[in-house]
C-alpha positions in Angstrom: -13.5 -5.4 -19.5 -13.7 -5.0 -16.0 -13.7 -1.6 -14.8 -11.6 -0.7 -11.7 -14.1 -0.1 -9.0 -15.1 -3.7 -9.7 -12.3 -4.6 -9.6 -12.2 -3.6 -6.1 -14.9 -6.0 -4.8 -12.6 -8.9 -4.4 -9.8 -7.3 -2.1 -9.0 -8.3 0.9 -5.1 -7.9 1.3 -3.3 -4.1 0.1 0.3 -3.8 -0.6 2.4 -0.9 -0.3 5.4 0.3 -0.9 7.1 2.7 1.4 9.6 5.5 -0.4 7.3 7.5 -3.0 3.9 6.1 -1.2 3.6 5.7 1.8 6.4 9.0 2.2 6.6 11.6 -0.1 10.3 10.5 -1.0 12.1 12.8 0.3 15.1 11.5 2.9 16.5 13.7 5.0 19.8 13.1 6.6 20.1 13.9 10.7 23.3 13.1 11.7 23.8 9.1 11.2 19.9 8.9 10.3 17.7 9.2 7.4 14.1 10.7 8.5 10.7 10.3 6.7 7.7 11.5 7.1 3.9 9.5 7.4 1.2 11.2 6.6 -1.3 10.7 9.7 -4.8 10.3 6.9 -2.5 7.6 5.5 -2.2 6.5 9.2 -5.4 6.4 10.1 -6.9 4.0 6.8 -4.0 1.7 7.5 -5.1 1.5 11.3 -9.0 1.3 10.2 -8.2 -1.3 7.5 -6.2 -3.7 9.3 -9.3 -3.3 12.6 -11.9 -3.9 9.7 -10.0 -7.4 8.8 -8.0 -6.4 5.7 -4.7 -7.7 5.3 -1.9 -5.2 5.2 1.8 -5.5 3.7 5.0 -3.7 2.8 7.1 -4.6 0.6 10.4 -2.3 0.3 13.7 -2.2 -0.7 14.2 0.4 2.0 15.6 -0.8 5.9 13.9 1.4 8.7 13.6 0.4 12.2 11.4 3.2 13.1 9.1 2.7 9.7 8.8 -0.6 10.6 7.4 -0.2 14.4 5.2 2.6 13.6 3.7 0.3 10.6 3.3 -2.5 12.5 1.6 0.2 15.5 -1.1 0.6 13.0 -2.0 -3.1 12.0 0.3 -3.5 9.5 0.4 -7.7 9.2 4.1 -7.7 7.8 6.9 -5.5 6.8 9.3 -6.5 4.3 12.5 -4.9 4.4 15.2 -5.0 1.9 13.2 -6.4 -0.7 15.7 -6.7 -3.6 13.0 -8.7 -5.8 9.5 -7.8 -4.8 8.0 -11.0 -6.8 9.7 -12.8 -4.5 8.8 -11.4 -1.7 5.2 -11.1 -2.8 5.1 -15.3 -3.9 6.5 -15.8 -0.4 3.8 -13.8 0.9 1.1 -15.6 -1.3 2.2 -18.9 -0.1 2.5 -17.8 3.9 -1.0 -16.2 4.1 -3.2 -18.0 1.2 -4.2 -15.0 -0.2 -5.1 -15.0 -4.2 -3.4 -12.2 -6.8 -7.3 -10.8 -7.4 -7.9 -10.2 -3.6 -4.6 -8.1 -4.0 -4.3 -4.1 -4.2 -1.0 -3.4 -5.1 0.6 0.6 -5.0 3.8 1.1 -6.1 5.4 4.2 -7.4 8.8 3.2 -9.1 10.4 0.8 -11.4 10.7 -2.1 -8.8 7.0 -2.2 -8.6 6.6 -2.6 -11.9 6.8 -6.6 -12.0 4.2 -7.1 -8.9 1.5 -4.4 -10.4 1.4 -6.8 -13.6 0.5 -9.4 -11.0 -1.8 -8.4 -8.6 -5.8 -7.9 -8.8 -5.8 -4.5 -8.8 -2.8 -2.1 -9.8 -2.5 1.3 -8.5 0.2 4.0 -8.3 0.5 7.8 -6.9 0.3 10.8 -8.9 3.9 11.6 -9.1 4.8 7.7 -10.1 7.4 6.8 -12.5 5.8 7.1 -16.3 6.1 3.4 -17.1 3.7 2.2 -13.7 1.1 5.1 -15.0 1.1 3.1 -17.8 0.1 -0.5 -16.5 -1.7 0.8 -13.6 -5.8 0.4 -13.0 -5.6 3.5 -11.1 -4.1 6.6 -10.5 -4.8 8.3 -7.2 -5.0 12.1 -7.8 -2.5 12.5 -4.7 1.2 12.4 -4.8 3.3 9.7 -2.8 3.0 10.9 1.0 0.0 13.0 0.3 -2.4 10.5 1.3 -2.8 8.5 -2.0 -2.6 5.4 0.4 -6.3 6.5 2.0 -7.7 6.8 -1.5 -7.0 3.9 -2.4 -7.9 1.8 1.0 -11.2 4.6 1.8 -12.4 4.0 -2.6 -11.9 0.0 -1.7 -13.9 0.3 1.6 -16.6 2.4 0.1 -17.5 -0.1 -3.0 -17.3 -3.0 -0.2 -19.3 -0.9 2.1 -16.8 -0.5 5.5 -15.6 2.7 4.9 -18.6 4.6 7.1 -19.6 2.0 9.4 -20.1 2.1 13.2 -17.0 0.4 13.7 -15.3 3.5 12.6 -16.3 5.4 15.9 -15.1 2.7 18.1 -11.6 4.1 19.1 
């Protein structure tokens, strides 16, 4: 059996969801808006990923302009909004940028992750994930959705490939 770290050799392309991941989950209601939060470590792997040649996609059921511009301000190759059935979103995805399901790190946190983490290379949910992705996943970060379990996972996959701590980390 292949162990997870090995598992992380092949990746070139992460996944993430937003609500529960990438934010901690919470909504908060302003007016006629619904705020998040980003977590700036979160941020800042995204931003060093995507300049170290990683692909970088969201898949979410959620619709949020101002998500969506600061994602694609750090590197992020594609947001997908309103994403009703992540499969197809991910096969459409697949067949757009060539990418194969073992280059893939998927995290999700809820039920409608649960089809694409039984896809993907590698599988991998927050802490605070629904019970049943805990179950299927490779890994579980030991940080909760919004708490920088997204820089884990991208910092662990740049480590075994050895990019994490490289000159091009300075050059800002």
């Amino acid at each position: 059996m292949t162990s997870y770290k090995e598992k992380l050799n092949p990746v070139t392309t992460f996944i993430f969801d937003v609500d529960g991941v990438l934010t901690d989950g919470s909504v908060i209601m302003y007016k006629d808006e619904v705020v998040r939060t980003l977590n700036s470590r979160d941020g800042y792997a995204l931003q060093f990923a995507s300049k170290m040649g990683y692909r970088i996609f969201i898949i979410t059921g959620g619709n949020s302009e101002a998500i969506e511009k600061r994602l694609e301000t750090l590197g992020v190759t594609e947001v997908c909004m309103r994403a009703h059935n992540k499969v197809d979103v991910y096969d459409t995805l697949k067949e757009k940028y060539g990418f194969e399901d073992e280059e893939v790190l998927y995290m999700g946190d809820d039920i409608p992750d649960y089809q694409v983490l039984q896809i993907v290379g590698v599988s991998t949910c927050p802490q605070d994930a629904a019970v049943e992705l805990k179950a299927i996943c490779d890994y579980q970060s030991p940080y909760n959705g919004g708490r920088h379990c997204v820089r884990d996972v991208i910092e662990q996959t740049m480590r075994v490939q050895g990019k994490w701590f490289s000159e091009k980390a300075f050059e800002w």
